[in-house]
Each structure stands twice: as C-alpha cells, then as structure tokens.
N, C-alpha and C positions, 0 to 999 in steps of 0.2 A: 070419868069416862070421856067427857067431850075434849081435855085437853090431848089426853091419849088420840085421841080420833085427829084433833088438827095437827099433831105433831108430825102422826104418819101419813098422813095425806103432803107434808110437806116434803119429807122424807122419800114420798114413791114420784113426786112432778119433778126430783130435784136432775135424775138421771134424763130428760128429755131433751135439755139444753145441746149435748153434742149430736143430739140423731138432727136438731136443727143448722147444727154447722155442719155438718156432714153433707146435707142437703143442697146447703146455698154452695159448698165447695164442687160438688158434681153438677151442678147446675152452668157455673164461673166457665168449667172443664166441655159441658156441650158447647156454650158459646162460642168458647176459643176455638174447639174443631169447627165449628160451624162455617167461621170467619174466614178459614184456608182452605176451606173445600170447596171443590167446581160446584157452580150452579147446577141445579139438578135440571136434569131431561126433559122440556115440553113434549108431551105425547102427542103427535099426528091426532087429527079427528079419524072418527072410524068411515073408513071409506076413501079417504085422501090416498092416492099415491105416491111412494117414497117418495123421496126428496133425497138427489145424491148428494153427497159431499163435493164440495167446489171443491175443482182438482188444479194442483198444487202447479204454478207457472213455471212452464221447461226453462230448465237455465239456457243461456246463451250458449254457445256451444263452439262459436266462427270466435278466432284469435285476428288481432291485427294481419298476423304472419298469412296467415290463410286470405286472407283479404286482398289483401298485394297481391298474394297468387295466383289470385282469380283475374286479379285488374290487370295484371301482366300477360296473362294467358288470351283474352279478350282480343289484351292490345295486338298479340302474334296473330290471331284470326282475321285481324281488320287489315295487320299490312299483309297477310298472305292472298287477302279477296283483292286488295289493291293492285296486287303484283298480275293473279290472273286475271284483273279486269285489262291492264295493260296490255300485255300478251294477248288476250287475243282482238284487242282495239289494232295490236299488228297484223295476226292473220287476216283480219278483216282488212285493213287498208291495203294489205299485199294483195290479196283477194280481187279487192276493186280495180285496183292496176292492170292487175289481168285479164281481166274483163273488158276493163277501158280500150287496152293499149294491148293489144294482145303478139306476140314475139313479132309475126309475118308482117306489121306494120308499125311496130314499134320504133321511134326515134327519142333518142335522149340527147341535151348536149349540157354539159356539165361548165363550169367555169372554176381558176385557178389561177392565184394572186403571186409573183414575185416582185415586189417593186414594194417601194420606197422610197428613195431619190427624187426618183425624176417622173412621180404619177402618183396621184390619189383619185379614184376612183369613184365616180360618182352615179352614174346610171348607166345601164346594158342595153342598146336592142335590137333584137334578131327581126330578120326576116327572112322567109323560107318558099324558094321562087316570089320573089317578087312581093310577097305578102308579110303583114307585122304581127308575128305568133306575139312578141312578146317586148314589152316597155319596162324595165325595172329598177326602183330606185330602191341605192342602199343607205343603209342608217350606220352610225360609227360602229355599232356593236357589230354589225356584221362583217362592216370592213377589217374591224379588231380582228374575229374567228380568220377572216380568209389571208391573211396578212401572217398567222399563226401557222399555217399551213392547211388550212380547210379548204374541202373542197364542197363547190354549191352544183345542185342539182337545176341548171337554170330554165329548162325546158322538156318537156316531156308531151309528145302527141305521135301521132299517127301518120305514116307516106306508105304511098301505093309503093310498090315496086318498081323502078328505073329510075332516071338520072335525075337528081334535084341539085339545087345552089342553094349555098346559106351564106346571108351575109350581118356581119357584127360591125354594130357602131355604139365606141368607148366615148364618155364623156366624164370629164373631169377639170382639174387642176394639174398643169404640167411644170415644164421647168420655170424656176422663178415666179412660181405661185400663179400663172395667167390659165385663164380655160383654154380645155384642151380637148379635142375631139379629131378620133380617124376611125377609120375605119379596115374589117378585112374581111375575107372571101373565101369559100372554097366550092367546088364543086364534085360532089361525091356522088356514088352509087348508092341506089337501096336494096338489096338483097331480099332472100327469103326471112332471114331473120333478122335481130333489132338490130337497130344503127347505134354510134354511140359516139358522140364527140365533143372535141374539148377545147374551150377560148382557152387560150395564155396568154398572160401579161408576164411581161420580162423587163428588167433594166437592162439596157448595153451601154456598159460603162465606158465605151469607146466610141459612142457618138453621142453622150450624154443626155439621151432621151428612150422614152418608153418601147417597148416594141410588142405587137401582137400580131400572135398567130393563132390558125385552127386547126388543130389533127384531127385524123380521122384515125380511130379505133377501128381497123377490121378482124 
C-alpha cells in the first residue's frame, strides 16, 4: 500500500509544472504592456482646483512676403506726411509774406544773369532812396543756377505810395579778368499795388563789356 500511495502522489504533482509556466508566461505579457503604456494619472488632492492644460503655442502666421508689405506700406505713409509737411511749410511762408509785405506796399526786385564773356559776378547792392535795403554776396553754385537761366528773388519789402529811386551796384571780375564795378538807376512810381523789378546783366558784343540795366514791371 505505501508504494501505491507514493506512486500516485507522483502521478497527481506531475500536471502542476505547466499551470507554473503558464503563470511566469502572463506575467512576462503584463510586464511588456506595462513598459509601453502612458504613465498613469496623478490625482489632484481633494480641494485643489483644476489645473488647465498648457495651451499649445500659435504658430507663426506673418510670411516674409507679408512683412515687405507692411515695411513698404509704412514707407508710403512716411513719404506722404513728408510731402504734406512740406506743403503746408508753403502755405505757411506764402502766409507770412502777406502779412509781412502785403500788395499796397509791397516791392520786389528780382535779378537776371546773361553774361559770360565779359563779367562774373560777384556781389549785388541795392539801395532804395538813398538807403542800403541790401548787400549780397554770391557763391559759384548760385552763379552756376543764374547763369543757367534762373531767376533770383533779390529783394522784397515795403514803400509807401509815390515816387521812389533805386539804385544797383555790380561787383565783379570784368574784361581781362581785372575788378569790375558800375553801377545803375532807375526812378519808378509806387502804386496801390506791388511793384516789381528786375536788375539785368547783358554782354554787348559790340563794345566788348558787360552792360546793366533795371525794368520796371508795371
């Protein structure tokens, strides 16, 4: 009897071997899900308020192209404030003029360059009855302009009404390079409204020297 008894005690332990591999093989099987799955959820304490999810950073959205367009559109603004800053720096100076200098008293006398030859032009100056409105010395750039045919604004003030004199004296370089100075005259009326007139220099190629005169604009 006791062989019988070990035989089948051997015989019933002998089937447990695979329910133990079975075991270590499902075991092997959590592990490896375990290894690939998200960490699990820390729970908030009780009482804590959510906590939102960091929100995701806007992509950029401006292109190069769009960029330029802005910089370029900027630039149009900046030259168009410049343009109307300018404009009305004129109304404004017209403004003053007429204030200053207003028609009923107004005189202007302009000056007006032909010569070459036989004059270069160094300094203008008026006087008006008897007095010196004005001394003026020029620079090459400006002799440049009037020589090109520009005309310069040399004087501008104010006479009563009735007869005045204006007299101009040219200094320079004349013929054969030596200084050169004359002078000329005129005697105009002043009206209700502005006066206006104008030095000229001339070459006279037939007496081979400079010649000036003054109109009077009525």
């Amino acid at each position: 009897m006791p062989e019988n008894t070990t035989a089948h005690s051997r015989v019933a332990a002998a089937p447990r071997r695979p329910a133990a591999s079975l075991l270590c093989l499902a075991a092997l099987l959590c592990a490896a899900s375990a290894w690939g799955a998200p960490p699990p959820a820390v729970a908030a304490p009780a009482g804590a308020p959510p906590v939102a999810a960091p929100a995701e950073a806007p992509a950029a959205t401006a292109t190069p192209a769009e960029g330029s367009a802005d910089t370029r559109g900027l630039d149009t603004q900046i030259q168009d404030l410049k343009k109307d800053v300018v404009d009305l720096n004129k109304d404004l100076f017209v403004l003053e003029e007429e204030l200053l200098f207003p028609a009923n008293t107004q005189v202007a006398v302009f000056l007006s360059v032909d010569v070459g030859d036989f004059f270069a032009l160094d300094a203008v100056q008026l006087k008006i009855d008897q007095k010196e409105v004005i001394n003026y010395l020029y620079t090459p750039r400006e002799l440049e302009a009037l020589l090109k045919g520009g005309v310069q604004r040399l004087y501008l003030g104010n006479l009563k009404v009735g007869p005045h004199e204006l007299v101009a004296f040219f200094s320079g370089k004349g013929p054969n390079d030596r200084p050169y100075k004359r002078g000329a005259s005129i005697k105009f009326e002043k009206g209700v409204g502005a006066k206006y007139l104008e030095l000229k220099i001339n070459d006279r190629q037939r007496k081979l020297q400079p010649e000036f005169e003054i109109k009077d604009w009525e």
